[in-house]
C-alpha positions as CSV (number, residue, x, y, z in Angstrom):
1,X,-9.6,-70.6,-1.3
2,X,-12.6,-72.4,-1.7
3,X,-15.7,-70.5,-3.3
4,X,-18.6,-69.9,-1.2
5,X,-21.6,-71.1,-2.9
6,X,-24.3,-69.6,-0.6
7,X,-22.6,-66.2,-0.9
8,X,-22.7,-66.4,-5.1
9,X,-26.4,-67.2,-4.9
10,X,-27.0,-64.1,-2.3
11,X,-25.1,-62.2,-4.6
12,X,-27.1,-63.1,-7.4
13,X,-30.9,-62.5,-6.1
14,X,-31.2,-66.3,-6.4
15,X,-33.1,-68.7,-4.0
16,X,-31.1,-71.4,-2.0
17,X,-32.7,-74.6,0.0
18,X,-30.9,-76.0,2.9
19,X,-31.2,-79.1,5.6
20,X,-30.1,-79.3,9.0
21,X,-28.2,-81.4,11.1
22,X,-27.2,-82.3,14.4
23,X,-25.1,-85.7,14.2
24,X,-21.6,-85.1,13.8
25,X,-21.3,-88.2,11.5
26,X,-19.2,-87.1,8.5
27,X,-21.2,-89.7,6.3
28,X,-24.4,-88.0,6.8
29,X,-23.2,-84.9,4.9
30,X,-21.9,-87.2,2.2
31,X,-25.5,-88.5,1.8
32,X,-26.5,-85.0,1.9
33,X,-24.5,-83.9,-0.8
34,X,-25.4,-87.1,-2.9
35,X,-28.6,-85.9,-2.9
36,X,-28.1,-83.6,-4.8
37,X,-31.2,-81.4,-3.5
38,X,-29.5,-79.2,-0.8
39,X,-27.1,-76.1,-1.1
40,X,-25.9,-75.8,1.8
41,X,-26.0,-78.1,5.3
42,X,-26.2,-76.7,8.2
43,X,-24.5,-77.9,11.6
44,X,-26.7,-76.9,14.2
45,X,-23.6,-76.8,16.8
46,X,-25.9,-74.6,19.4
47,X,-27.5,-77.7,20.0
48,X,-25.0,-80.6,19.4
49,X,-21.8,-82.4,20.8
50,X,-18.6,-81.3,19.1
51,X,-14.8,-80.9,19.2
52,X,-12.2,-79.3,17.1
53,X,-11.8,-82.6,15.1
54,X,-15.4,-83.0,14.3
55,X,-15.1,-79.6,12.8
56,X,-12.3,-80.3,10.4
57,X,-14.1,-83.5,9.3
58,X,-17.3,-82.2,8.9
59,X,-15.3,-79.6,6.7
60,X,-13.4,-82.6,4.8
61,X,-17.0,-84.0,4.3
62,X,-18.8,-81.0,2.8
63,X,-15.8,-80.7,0.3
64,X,-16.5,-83.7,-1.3
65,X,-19.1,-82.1,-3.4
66,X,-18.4,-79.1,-5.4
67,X,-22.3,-78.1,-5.2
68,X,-22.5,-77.9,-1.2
69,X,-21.1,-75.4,1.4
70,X,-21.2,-75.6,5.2
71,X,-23.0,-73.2,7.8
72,X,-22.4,-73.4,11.3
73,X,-24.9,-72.4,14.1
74,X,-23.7,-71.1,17.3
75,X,-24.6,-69.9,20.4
76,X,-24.5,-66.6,22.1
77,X,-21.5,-67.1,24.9
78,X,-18.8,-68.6,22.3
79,X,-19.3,-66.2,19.0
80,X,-15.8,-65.4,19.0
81,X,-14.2,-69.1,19.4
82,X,-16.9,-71.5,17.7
83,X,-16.8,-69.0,15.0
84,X,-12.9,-68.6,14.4
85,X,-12.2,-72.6,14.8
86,X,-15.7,-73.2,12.2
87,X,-14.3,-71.1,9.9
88,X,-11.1,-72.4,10.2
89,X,-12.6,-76.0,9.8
90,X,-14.1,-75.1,6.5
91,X,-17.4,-73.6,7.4
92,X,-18.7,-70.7,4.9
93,X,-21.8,-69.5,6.7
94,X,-22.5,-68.9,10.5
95,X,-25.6,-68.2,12.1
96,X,-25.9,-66.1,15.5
97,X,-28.2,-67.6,18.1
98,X,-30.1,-65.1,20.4
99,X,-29.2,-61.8,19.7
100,X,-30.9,-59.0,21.0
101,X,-29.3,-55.7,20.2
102,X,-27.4,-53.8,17.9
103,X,-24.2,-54.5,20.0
104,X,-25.0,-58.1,19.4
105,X,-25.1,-57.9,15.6
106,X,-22.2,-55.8,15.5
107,X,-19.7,-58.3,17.1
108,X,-21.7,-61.3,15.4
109,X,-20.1,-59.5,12.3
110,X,-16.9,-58.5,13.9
111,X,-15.6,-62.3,14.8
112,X,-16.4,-63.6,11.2
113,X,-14.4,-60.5,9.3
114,X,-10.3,-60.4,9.8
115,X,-8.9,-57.6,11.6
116,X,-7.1,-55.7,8.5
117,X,-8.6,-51.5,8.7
118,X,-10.7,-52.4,5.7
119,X,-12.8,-55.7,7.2
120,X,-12.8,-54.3,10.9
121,X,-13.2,-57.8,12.9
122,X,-11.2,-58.9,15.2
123,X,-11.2,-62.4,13.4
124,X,-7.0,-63.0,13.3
125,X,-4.8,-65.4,11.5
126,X,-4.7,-68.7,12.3
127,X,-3.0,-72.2,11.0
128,X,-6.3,-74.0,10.4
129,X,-6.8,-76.0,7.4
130,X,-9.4,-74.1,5.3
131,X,-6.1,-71.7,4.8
132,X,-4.0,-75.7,3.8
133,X,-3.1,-74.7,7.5
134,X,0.1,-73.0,5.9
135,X,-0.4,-72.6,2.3
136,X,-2.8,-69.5,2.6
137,X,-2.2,-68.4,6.0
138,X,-2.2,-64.9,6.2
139,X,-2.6,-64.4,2.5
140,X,-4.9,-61.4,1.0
141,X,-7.1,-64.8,-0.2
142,X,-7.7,-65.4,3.4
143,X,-8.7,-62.2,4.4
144,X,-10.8,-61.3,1.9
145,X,-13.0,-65.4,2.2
146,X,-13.5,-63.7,5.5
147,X,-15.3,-60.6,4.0
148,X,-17.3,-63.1,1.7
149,X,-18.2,-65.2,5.0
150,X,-22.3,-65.6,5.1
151,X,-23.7,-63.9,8.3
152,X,-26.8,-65.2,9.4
153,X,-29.2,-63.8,12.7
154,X,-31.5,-65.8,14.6
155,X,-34.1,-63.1,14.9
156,X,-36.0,-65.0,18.2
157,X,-35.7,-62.3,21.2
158,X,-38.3,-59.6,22.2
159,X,-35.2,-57.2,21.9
160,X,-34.6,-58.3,18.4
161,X,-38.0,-57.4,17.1
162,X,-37.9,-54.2,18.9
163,X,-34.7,-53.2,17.8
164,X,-35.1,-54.9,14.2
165,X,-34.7,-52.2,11.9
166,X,-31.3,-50.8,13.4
167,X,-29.8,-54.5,13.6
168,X,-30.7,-55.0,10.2
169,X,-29.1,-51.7,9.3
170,X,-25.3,-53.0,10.6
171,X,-23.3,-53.3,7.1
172,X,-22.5,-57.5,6.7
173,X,-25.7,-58.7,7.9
174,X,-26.7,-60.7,4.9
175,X,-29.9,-63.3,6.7
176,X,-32.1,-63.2,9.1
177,X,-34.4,-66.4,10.2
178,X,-37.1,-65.8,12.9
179,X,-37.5,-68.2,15.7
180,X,-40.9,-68.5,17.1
181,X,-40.0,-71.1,19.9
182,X,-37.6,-68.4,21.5
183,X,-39.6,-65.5,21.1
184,X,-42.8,-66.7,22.4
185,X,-40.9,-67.8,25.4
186,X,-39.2,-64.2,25.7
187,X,-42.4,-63.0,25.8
188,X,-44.0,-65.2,28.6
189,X,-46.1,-67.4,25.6
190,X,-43.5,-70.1,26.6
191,X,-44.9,-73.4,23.6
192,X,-47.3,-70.6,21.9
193,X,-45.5,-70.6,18.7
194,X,-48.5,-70.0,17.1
195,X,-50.0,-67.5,19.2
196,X,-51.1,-64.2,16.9
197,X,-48.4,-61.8,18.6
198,X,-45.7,-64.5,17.5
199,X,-47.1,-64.8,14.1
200,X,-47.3,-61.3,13.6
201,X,-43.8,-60.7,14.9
202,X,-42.3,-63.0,12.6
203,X,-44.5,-61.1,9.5
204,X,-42.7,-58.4,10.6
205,X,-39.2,-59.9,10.2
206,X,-39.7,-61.0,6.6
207,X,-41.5,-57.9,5.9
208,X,-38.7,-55.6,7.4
209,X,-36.0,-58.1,5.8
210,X,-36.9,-57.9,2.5
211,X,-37.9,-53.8,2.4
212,X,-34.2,-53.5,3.8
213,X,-32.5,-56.3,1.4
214,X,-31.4,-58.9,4.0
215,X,-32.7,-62.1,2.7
216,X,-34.8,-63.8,5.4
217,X,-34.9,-67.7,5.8
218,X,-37.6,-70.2,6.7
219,X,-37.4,-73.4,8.8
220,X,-39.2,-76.1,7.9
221,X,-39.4,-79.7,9.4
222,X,-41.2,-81.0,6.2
223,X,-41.5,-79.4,3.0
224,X,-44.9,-78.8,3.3
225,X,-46.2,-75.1,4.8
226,X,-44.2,-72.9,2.5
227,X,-46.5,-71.6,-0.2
228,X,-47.9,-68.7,2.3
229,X,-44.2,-67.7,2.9
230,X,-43.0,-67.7,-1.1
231,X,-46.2,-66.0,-1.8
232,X,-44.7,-62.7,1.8
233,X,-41.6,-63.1,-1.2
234,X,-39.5,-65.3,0.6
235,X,-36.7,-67.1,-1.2
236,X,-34.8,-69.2,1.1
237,X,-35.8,-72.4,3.1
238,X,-33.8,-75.3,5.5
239,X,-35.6,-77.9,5.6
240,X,-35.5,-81.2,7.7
241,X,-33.3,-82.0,10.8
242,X,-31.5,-85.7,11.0
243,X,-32.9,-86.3,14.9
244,X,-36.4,-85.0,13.6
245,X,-36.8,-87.3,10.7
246,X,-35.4,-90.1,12.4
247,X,-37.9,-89.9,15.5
248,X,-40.3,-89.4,13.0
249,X,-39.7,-92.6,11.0
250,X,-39.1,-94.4,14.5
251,X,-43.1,-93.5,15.5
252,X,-44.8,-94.4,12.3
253,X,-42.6,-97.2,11.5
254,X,-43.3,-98.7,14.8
255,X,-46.7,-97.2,15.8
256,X,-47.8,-99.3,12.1
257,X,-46.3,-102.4,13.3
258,X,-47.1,-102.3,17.0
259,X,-50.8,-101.7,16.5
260,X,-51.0,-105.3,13.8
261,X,-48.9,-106.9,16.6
262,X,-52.0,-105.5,19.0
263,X,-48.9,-103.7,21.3
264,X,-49.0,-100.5,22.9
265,X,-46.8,-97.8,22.5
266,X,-44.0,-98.3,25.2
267,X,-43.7,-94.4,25.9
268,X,-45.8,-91.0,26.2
269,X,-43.2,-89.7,23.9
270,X,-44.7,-91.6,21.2
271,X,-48.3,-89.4,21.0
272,X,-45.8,-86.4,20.2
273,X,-43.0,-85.4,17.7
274,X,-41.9,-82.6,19.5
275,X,-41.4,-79.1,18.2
276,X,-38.0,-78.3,16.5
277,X,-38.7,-75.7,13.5
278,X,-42.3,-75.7,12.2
């Protein structure tokens, strides 16, 4: 079985920088791993068009390079089958959109982990090539990858603050991120991401995160920002999305040459970047 890089460096207290995507393009991972800058890429499936294929050839891609692993995020109604066939695909990491309770965390952990008395998921065994689809199937290797599976919580519902400290108390929780577009709406501040009770609630996360030893992630759109959040003791960072840098370099890159050509901008869309991450 393929070792889990993001899991080593949770293991050993170290720091880990990741990038996000949301094209299903194999050849962007490649150029993400070519980097050489990233530990991890991030799938943001919750969000994105995708198939079984994609999976296994987004997994082919992120095994190019022994440096990079693969997380996978997913939304609330499919935990138990976008995790399963990610995993399966090659994906070492998964984060848990919107949950809200204790219940939720505990079945976020239970469809990663197999279903041996030890693990106590509910994750069985399955022909999918991360196991060489017959060469590990079923193997103690297998089931205990699952155990060393990263579990990651979109902490971005009013229930999830409230009930913080006991969803961060579920054994196999290992990151939490805090999502202020989410949790402003959930409390009625729908676009306030910056509003103080938002800020403060996402103070809290890392706060409570780090006093209970689940390490809590930042989402950045540029690497710029970060120094108050290293300085709260934060150690992990994604940074960039693929759509966001491109519509990024699409406005300046036109705005420069459409104002020497003495042309308008052909869309309201161009005043604004829009607001994924910070």
């Amino acid at each position: 079985m393929r070792r889990n890089r993001l899991r080593e460096i949770l293991n050993n207290k170290q720091s880990s920088l990741g990038t996000r995507i949301m094209s299903f393009w194999p050849t962007t991972i490649e150029l993400i791993g070519h980097s050489g800058m990233f530990d991890y890429v991030e799938f943001s499936a919750e969000y994105a068009p995708y198939d079984h294929q994609i999976l296994d050839n987004l997994g082919r891609a992120i095994e190019l390079f022994d440096h990079l692993t693969g997380m996978i995020k997913i939304e609330q109604e499919s935990r138990l089958h976008a995790a399963v066939r990610a995993i399966g695909a090659g994906f070492q990491s998964v984060l848990f959109a919107d949950p809200r309770s204790v219940a939720d965390a505990q079945e976020c952990v239970r469809v990663v982990r197999s279903e041996r008395p030890q693990s106590g998921g509910v994750h069985g065994v399955n022909l999918l090539r991360s196991t060489g689809v017959v060469v590990d199937a079923a193997s103690a290797a297998w089931a205990d990858s699952l155990d060393n599976i990263v579990i990651a919580l979109m902490i971005e519902k009013k229930g999830a603050i409230e009930n913080l400290e006991a969803i961060l108390s579920v054994p196999g929780i290992d990151m939490v991120q805090f999502g202020p577009a989410d949790y402003s709406n959930s409390l009625g501040l729908t676009g306030q991401m910056g509003h103080p009770e938002v800020k403060a609630a996402e103070k809290y996360m890392i706060e409570t995160a780090l006093k209970m030893g689940v390490a809590p992630r930042v989402e950045l759109n540029e690497s710029v920002g970060f120094e108050p959040y290293l300085e709260m003791g934060v150690k992990h960072f994604n940074v960039g999305v693929d759509v966001k840098a491109y519509f990024t370099w699409l406005q300046k890159s036109g705005g420069i040459l459409r104002k020497e050509l003495g042309l308008e901008p052909l869309s309201k869309s161009a005043a604004s970047s829009g607001g994924y991450g910070r």
